[in-house]
N, C-alpha and C positions, 0 to 999 in steps of 0.2 A: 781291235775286236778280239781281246779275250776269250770269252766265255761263249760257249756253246749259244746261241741264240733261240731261245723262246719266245718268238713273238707275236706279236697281235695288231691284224689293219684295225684303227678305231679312228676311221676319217670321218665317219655320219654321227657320232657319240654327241658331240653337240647337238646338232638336232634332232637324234634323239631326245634326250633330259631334256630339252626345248617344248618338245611336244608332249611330254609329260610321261614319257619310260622311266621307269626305276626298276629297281635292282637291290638282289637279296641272294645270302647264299645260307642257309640250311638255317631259312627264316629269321635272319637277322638282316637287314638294307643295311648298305651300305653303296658304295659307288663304282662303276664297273671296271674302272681300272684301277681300281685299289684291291677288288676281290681278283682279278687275272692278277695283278702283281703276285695277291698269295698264292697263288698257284704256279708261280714260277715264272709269269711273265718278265722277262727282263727290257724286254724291246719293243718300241710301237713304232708301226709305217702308218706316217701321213701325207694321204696324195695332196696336189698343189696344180690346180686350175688358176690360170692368167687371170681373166675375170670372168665370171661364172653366173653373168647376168645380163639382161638383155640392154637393146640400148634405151629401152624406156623406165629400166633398174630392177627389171621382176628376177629373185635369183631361181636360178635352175634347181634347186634340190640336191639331194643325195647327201647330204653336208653341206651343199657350196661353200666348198673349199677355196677361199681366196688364202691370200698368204694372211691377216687378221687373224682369222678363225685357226686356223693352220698355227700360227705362232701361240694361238691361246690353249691348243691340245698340249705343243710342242712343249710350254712351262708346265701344265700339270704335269707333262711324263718326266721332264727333268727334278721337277719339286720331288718327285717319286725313287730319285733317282736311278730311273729307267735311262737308257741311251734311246734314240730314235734317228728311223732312216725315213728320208726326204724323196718323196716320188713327184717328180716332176713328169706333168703329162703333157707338157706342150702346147697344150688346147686351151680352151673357155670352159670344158665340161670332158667326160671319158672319153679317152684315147687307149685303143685298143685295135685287134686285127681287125675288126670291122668297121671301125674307122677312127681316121685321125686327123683332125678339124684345125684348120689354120686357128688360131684365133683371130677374135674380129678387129683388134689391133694391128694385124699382121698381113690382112687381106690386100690383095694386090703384087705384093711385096715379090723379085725374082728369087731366084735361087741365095743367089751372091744375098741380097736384101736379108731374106730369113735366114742364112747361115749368121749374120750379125745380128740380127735380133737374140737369134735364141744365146748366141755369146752374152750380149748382153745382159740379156732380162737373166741368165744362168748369173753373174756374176752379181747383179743386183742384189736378187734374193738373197743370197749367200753374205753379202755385205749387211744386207739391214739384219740378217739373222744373228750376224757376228757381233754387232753394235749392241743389239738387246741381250746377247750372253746364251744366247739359243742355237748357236751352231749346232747340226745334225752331228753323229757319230757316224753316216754312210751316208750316201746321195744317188738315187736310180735316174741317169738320164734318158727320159722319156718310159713310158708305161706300155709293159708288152709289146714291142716290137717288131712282131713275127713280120707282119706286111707295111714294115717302114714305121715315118712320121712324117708329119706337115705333107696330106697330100695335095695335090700330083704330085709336087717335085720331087721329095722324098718317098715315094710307094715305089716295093719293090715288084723288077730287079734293078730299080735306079740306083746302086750300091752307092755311086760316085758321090750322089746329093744326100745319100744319109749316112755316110761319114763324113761328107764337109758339114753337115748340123753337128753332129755327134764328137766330133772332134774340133768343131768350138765352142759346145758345152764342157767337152773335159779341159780342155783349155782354159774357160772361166773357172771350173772347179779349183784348178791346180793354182790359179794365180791369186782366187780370192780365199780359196781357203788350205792349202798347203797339202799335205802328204793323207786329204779325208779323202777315206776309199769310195768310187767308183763303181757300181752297178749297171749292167747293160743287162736289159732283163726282154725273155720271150716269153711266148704263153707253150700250149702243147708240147707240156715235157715229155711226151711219152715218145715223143718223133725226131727219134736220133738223127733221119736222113735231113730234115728240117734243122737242125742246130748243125749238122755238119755246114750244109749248104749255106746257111745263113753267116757263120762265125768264118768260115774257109772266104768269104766274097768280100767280108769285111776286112779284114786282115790283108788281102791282097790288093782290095782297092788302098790301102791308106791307112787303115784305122788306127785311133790312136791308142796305146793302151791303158788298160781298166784292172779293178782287181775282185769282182767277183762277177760272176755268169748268177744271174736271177732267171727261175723255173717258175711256172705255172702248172699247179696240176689236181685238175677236178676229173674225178674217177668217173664220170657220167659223161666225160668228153674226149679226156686226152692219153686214151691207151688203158691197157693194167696196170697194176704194177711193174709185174715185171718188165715191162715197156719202160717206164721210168727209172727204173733202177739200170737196165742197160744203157740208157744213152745219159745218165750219170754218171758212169763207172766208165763210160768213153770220151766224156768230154771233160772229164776232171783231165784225163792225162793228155790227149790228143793238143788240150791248149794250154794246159801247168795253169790252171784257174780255179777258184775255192770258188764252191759252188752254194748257193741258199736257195730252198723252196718260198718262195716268194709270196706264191699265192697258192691257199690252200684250203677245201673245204669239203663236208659232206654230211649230208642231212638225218638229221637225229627223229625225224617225223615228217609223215608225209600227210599228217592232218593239215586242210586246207585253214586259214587262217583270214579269209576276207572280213569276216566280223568283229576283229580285233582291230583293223585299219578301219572299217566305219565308212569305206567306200559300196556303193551302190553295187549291185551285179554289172557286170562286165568292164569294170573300171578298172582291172589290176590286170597286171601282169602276171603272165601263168608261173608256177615255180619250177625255178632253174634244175630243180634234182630229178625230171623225168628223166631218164637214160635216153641219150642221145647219140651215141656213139658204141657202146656199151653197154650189152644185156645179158646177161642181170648185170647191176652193179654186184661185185661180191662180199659184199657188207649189208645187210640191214638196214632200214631206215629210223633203225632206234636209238635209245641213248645208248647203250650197252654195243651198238654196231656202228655207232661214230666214235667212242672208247678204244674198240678194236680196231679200226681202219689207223687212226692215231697214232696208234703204237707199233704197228705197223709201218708206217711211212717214217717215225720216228728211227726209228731200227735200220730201217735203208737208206736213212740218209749217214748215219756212223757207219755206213761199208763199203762208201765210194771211196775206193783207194786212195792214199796215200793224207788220210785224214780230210779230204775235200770237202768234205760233207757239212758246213756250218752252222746249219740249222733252218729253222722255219718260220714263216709268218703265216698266223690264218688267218684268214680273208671276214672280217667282217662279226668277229665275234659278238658283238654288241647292237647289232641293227636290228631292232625288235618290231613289233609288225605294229607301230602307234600311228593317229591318226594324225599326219600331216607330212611324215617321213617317207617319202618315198625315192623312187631308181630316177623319175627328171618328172619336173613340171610341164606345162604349154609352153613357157617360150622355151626349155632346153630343147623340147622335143623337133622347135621349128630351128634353132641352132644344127642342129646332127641332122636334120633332114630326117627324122625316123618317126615310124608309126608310134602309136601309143596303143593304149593307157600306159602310164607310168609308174603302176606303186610298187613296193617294196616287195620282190620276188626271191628275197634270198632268208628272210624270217627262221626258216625251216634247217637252215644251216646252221645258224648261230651257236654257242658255247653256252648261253642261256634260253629257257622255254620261254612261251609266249607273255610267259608272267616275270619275267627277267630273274627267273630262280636260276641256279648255277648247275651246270649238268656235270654226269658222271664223269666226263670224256675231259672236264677240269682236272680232274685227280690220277687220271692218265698221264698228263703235261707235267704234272708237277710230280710224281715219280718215277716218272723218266729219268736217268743218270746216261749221258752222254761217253 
């Protein structure tokens, strides 16, 4: 891993273009990871759901990411010659601090049971990836981490049971695919007490080691800046770990967007950029103040000492607000156990407008010099 990382989650891109999103940059179409390549994207993160459909075969949304789909971003980014990093989420659908869903091939299964699954199904992937010529360049075991994986057994402070997953996933990594780097990624980068705690309980239960610390960090949730930049510049050196912002975003317009999706009044999901933690955000909700936030975060991540700092992935650049794309269907929703509606709540974040034009905050990324 060379070069400074410019990258881009584009796990829903499929269905988007599915559902009839297109894409254009200073009124010429063309395809959205061909116009982020121009812009300096070098890297694309694709999450990876077990199976991502119910047992009567309705898929869940958001992409339904199975490994197929998964494998068919993974060629265009490689035809690109982009490198790309593999997020394995453990689940059938999002695994995240709010929750982390056995999958329903796994159900029942003890401790000892799902510590060998996930050894296995880790080593699988990686095998059939390597047969097709699609090996990843990085690999995230398991998706934001903060409150474990595969609950109960693994939610923490069960340390014990999520290092025995976590260390027969890197386990599988290292035997099926050799000296490919290792991601252990939380969310809430702003909360150095939270990575302290979480990386110090790891390490002491067992852990096995990894080669970069993956961060989460949306300005409406997890601190300031300068909350981020501190427990950066503490956890580069405190664990000798190269660190990447992993997930990252913020909204370039807070014009509502439900007429573009074509769903009914109260069928969506409110959007994710209200300030929640955090007021005001201190950026704009413009193009010209996701441009600035941008380069901002770009800047703090070249001055975590001792060069740690490797670069970014942002969350979603491409998920346009078209009708049939959205955050999970009825049966995901009855998978996760969680209320609905389900549509597309992140539209307002995206690197392109509601018309999949290319925004300012493009030409921020790509003048960047690391």
């Amino acid at each position: 891993m060379e070069a400074w990382i410019k990258g881009m989650d584009l796990s829903t891109l499929l269905e988007v273009e599915e559902c009839g999103g297109q894409f254009s940059d200073r009124g010429v179409p063309g395809g959205a990871m061909e116009i982020l390549k121009g812009y300096g994207m070098n890297m694309v993160r694709l999450r990876l759901w077990n199976h991502p459909y119910s047992e009567a075969g309705e898929p869940y949304g958001a992409g339904t990411n199975d490994l197929p789909r998964t494998m068919t971003l993974a060629r265009r980014a490689k035809g690109l010659g982009l490198g790309w990093l593999l997020d394995f989420h453990y689940s059938d659908f999002w695994a995240d601090p709010g929750k982390q869903t056995v999958p329903k091939a796994w159900r029942g299964l003890d401790e000892a049971g799902l510590a060998e699954a996930v050894y296995t199904y880790t080593g699988d992937v990686l095998r059939t990836l390597d047969e097709a010529g699609l090996l990843p360049d990085m690999v995230a075991v398991g998706n934001e981490l903060t409150n474990g994986l595969l609950w109960p057994h693994g939610r923490t402070p069960n340390f014990g049971a999520i290092v025995r997953f976590l260390n027969g996933a890197i386990r599988a990594v290292r035997e099926a695919a050799g000296d490919l780097p290792v991601m252990i990624h939380l969310d809430n980068g702003g909360n150095n007490a939270l990575y302290r705690g979480w990386f110090d309980s790891y390490f002491a239960q067992g852990g096995a080691d990894f080669d970069y610390i993956g961060l989460s960090y949306y300005p409406f949730w997890h601190g300031t800046l300068s909350d981020l930049a501190a427990n950066m510049n503490d956890i580069a050196l405190r664990y000798q770990k190269n660190l990447i912002l992993t997930e990252v975003s913020t909204a370039f317009t807070m014009e509502e967007y439900q007429a573009y999706e074509q769903l009914p009044d109260g069928q969506r999901k409110g959007m994710a950029t209200k300030p929640a933690l955090v007021e005001p955000v201190p950026y704009p909700m413009t193009p010209e103040g996701q441009a600035a936030f941008l380069q901002d975060v770009m800047e703090l991540i070249c001055r975590v000492p001792e060069g740690r700092g490797k670069g970014f992935f942002y969350w979603e650049p491409a998920w346009l607000p078209v009708p049939g794309s959205g955050w999970a269907t009825d049966a995901a929703l009855a998978y996760t156990g969680e209320q609905g509606p389900g549509g597309n709540e992140w539209a307002n974040q995206a690197l392109f407008d509601y018309q999949g034009r290319a925004l300012p905050a493009l030409e921020t990324i790509r003048n960047f010099q690391a």
